[in-house]
Structures are given as C-alpha cells and as structure tokens.
Wavefront OBJ file of the C-alpha trace (Angstrom):
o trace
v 0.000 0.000 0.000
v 1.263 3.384 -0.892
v 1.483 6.012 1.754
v -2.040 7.765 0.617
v -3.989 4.688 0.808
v -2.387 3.705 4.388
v -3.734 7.496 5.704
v -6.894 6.810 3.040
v -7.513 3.995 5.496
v -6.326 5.287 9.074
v -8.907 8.211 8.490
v -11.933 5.718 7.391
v -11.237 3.579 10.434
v -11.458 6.920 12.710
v -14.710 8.010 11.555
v -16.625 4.235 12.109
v -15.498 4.936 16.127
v -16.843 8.623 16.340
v -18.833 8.652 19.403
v -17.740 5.550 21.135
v -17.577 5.756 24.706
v -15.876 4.357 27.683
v -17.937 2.266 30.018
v -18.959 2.842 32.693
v -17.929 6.511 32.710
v -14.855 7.406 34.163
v -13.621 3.950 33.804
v -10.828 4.117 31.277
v -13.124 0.867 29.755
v -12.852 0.930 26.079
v -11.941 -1.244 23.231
v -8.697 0.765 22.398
v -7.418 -0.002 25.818
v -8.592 -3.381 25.962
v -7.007 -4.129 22.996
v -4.387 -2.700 23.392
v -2.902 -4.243 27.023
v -4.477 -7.356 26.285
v -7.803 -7.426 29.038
v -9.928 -4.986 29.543
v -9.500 -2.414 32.540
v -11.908 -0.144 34.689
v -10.157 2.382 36.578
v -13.041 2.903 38.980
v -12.675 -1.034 40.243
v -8.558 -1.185 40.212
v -7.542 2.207 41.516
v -3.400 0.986 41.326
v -3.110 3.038 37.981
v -4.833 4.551 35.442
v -5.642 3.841 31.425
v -5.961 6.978 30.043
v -6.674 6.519 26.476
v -5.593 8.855 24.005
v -2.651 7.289 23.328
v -3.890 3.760 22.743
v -6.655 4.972 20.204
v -3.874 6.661 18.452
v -1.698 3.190 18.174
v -4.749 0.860 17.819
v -6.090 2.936 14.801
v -2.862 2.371 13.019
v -3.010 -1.041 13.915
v -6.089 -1.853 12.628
v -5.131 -0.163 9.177
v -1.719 -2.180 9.643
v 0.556 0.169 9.500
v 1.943 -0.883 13.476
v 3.555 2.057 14.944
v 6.096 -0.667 16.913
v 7.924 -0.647 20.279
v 7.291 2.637 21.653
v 6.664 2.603 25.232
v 4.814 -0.294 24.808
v 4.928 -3.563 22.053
v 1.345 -2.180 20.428
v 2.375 1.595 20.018
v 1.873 4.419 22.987
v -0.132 4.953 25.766
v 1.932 8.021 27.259
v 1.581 11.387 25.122
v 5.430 12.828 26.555
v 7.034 9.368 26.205
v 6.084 9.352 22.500
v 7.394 12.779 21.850
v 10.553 12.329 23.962
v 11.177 9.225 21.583
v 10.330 10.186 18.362
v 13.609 8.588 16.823
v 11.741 5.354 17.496
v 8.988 5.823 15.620
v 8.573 8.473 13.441
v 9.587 12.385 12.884
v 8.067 15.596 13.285
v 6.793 17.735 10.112
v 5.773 21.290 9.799
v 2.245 22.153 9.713
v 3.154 22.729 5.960
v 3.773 18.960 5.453
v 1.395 17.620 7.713
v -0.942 15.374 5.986
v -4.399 13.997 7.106
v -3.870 10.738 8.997
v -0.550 11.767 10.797
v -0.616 12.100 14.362
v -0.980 15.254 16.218
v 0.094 15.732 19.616
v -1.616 18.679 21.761
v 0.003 20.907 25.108
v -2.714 21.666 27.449
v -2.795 23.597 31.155
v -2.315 21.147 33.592
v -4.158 22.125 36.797
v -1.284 24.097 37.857
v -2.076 25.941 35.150
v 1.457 24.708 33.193
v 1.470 23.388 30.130
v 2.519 20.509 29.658
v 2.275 17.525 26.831
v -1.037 15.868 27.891
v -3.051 14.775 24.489
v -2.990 13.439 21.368
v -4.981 12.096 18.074
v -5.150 11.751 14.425
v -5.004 14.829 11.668
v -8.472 14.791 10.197
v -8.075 17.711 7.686
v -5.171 20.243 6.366
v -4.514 22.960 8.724
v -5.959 25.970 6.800
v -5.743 29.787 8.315
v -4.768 27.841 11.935
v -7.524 25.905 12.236
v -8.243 21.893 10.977
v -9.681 18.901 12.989
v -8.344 15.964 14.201
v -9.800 12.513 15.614
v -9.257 12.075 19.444
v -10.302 9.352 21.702
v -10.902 10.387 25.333
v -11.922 13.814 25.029
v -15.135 15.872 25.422
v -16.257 18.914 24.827
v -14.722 20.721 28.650
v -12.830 17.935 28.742
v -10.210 18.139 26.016
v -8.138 15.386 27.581
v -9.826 13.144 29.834
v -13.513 13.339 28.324
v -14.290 10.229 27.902
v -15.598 9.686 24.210
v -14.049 9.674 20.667
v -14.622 12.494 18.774
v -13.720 14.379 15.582
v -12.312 17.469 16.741
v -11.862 21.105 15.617
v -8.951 22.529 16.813
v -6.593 25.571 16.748
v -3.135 25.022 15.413
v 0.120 26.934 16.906
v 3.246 25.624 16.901
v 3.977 26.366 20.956
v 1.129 23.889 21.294
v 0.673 21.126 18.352
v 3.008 19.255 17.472
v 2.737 17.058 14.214
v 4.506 13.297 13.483
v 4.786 11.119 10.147
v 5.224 8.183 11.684
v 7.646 5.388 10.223
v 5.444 2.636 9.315
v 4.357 4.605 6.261
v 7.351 4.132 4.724
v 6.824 0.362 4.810
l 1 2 3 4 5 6 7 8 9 10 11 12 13 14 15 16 17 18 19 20 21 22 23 24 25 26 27 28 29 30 31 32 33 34 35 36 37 38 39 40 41 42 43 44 45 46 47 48 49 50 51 52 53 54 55 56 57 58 59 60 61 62 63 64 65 66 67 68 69 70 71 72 73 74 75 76 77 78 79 80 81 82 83 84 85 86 87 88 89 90 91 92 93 94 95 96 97 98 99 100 101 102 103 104 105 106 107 108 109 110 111 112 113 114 115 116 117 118 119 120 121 122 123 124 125 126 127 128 129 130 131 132 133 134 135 136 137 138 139 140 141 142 143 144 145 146 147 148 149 150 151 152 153 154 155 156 157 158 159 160 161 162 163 164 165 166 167 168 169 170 171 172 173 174
C-alpha cells in the first residue's frame, strides 16, 4: 500500500469509532485499551493506575489499518503522550504544519491544573490545517474535557506551533 492509501484507510477507520464511549464513565473501559494491554481495565474497580486513552486509540487505529507504529513505550504503540514525543527517533519524525498530511498524528500541550502546560493529548489529523484551524480525531476527550472526556470524537482545533506538534510516523514508509 502506498502512503495515501495507508492514511486513506487510518482516516476511514477513525470516523466508524466517532462517538464511542468508555464504560462505565470514568472507567478508562474501552476497546482501544482493551485491545491494546491485552484485558480490559476499569479504573473505577482497580484504583493501582490509570488507562488513560488517548494514546492507545492513536496506536490501535494504526493497527487496525496495519501500519503498526512498533515498540514505543509499549509492544502495540503508545499509551503516554510525553514518552512518544521524547522518543520520536523510534517511531517516526516531526513535520511542519506545511507537510502535515491527514492521517498523521498530532500531539496537543494543554494547562495542567497548575495551570502549566505541559504535553497531555494526542490524536489523528483529520483535515489540512488551513488559516490555523483543521480537525483531528481524538479518543478520550469531550467537549470541557479536552483530555480526559471520555468519548471519541472528531475534533476542531486551533493550530500553533507552541502547542501542536505534528509526526509522520515510520510505518508509512513500509
């Protein structure tokens, strides 16, 4: 497959999950996450650690179009936003807004509740980034949520290059 149809297909899988939620709420339950550890989890029975799921809807989209994004902090892909940009070498490299391309991954800094910013969210590039603005696909967000929310949604976003970062990952080479 060439590098269009791989994207062609990581965008038409995104769309068939827009709306899915985890269950029950607050839970961290979700097919992404089940998937991608291997069981399923529910945060609000096993309080030990949390599944937060951004990250694993990211690498389990890519999976299911089979373009694998490998070993990254786990064997399916990512499940922690600042350990996949603090290892891009691994598995991909970061373009310009200007060579983005829908289907690449985009990774958002958000206020923390110290109010520091901090790398907390990411998802998939749904459209070009036109006059700072495009959308992206994002599992556990919500509308006053942006990164913990809950649901997978097609997003419309805000682009500036403080706060988005943008990554062609390797397996589109392949």
């Amino acid at each position: 497959m060439t590098e269009q149809e791989k994207l062609s297909k990581i965008l038409d899988i995104c769309k068939t999950y827009i709306g899915l939620k985890e269950n029950p709420p607050n839970s961290n339950n979700v097919i992404f996450n089940t998937r991608f550890y291997g069981h399923e989890v529910n945060d609000l029975i096993d309080k030990t650690k949390t599944h937060p799921w951004c990250g694993t809807s990211v690498s389990e989209i890519y999976q299911e179009a089979l373009c694998p994004l490998g070993v990254i902090d786990y064997r399916r892909g990512f499940a922690g936003v600042p350990y996949a940009i603090n290892n891009i070498s691994k598995w991909g490299k970061f373009v310009s807004a200007k060579d983005a391309k829908p289907g690449y991954i985009v990774f958002y800094k958000f206020k923390n509740a110290k109010g520091v910013y901090e790398w907390a969210h990411t998802g998939i590039l749904g459209s070009y980034i036109v006059e700072n603005k495009f959308d992206a696909f994002e599992g556990n967000t919500g509308v006053g949520n942006d990164s913990n929310g809950g649901e997978f949604m097609d997003r419309y976003r805000t682009y500036s290059p403080d706060l988005v970062l943008i990554a062609r990952p390797n397996c589109l080479d392949k």
